[in-house]
C-alpha positions as CSV (number, residue, x, y, z in Angstrom):
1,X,33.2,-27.9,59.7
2,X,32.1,-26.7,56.3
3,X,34.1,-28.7,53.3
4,X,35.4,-25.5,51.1
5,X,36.3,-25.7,47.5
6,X,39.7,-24.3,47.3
7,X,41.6,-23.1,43.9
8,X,45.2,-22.8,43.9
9,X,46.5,-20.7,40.7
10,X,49.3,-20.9,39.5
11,X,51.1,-18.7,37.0
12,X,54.3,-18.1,36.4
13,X,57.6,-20.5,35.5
14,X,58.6,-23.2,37.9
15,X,62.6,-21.6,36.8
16,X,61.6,-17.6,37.9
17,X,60.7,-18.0,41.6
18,X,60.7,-20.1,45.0
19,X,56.4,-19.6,45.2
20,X,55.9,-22.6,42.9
21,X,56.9,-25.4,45.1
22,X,55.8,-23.0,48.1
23,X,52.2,-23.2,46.6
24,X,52.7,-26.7,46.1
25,X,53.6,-27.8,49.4
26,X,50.9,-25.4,51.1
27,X,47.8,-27.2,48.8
28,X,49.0,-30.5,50.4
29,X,48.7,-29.0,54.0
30,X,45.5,-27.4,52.8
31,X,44.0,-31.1,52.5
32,X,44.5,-31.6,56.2
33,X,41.2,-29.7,56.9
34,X,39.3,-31.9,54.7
35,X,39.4,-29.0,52.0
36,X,38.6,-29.9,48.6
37,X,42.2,-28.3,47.0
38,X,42.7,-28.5,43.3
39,X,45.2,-26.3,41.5
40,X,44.8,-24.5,38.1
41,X,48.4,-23.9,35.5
42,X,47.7,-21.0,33.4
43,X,49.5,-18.9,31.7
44,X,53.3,-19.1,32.0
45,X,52.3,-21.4,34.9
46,X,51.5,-24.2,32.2
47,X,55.4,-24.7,32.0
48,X,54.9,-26.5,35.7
49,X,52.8,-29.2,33.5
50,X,56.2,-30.6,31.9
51,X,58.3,-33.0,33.9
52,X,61.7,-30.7,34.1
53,X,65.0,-30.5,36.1
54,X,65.2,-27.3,38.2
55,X,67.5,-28.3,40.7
56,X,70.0,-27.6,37.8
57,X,69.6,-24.1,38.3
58,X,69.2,-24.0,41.9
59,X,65.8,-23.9,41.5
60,X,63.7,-26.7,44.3
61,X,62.0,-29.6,42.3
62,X,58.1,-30.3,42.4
63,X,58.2,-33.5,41.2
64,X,57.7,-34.4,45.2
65,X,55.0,-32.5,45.6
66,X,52.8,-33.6,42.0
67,X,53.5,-37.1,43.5
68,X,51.8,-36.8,46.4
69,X,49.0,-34.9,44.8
70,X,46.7,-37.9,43.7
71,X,47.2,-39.6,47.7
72,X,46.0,-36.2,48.7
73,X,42.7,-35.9,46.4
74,X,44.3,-33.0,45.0
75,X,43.0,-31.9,41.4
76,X,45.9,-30.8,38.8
77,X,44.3,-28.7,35.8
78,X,46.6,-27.0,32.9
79,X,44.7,-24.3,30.5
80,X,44.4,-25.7,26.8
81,X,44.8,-22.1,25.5
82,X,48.1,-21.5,27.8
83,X,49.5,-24.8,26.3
84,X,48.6,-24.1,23.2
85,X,50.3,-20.5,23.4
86,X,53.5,-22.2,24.1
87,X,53.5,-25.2,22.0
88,X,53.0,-27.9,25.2
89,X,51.2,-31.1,23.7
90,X,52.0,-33.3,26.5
91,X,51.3,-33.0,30.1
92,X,52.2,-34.7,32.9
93,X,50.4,-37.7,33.5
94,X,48.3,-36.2,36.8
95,X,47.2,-33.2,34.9
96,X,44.6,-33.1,32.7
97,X,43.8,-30.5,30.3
98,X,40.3,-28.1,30.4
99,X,39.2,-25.7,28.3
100,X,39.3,-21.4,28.8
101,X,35.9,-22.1,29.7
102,X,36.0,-24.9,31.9
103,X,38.9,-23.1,34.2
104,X,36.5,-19.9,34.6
105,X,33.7,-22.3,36.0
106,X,36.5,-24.0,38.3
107,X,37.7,-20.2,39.6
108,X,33.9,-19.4,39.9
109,X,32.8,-22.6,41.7
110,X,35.4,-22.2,44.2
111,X,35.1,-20.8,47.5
112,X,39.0,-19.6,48.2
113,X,41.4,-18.6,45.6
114,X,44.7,-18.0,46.0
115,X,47.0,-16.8,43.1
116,X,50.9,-17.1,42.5
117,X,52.6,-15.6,40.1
């Protein structure tokens, strides 16, 4: 079996919706193929880089699922320009930041893309 190059994007709030830790949880399965899974915060999706407390809303917590995410090989990217937009300076400490340019070359060397948000 073929190793394929999967991007999971994520873009919206981890406060707004349920598909956030759904995404989460599915890019851990994803590994179980031997997939190469890494996962790309952009836009309002960058709020998912910031270590918060959504169980307070009723909201699940990912904080689970980023902790597994290093065990699993799994790649956590947050757009500079996204953080930038909304004043994040620090990210969690298994994400690391990549340029506008560098996130393009990650959708366009991947071979599945799937988008939430």
């Amino acid at each position: 079996m073929t190793v394929k190059n999967l991007l999971i994007i994520i873009r919206t709030t981890p406060f707004n919706t349920v598909s956030v830790p759904e995404a989460l949880r599915m890019s851990i399965g994803l590994t179980v193929h031997d997939n190469r899974v890494s996962i790309l915060l952009i836009d309002e999706g960058v709020w998912n880089s910031l270590r918060v407390v959504p169980h307070t809303i009723g909201r699940p917590d990912i904080s689970d699922s980023m902790e597994l995410f290093s065990a699993c090989g799994i790649s956590v990217f947050a757009d500079e320009d996204s953080l930038k937009e909304r004043n994040i300076a620090e990210c969690d400490g298994i994400i690391e930041k990549i340029s506008r340019q560098e996130a393009i070359g990650l959708i366009a060397a991947s071979d599945v893309t799937l988008s939430f948000g």
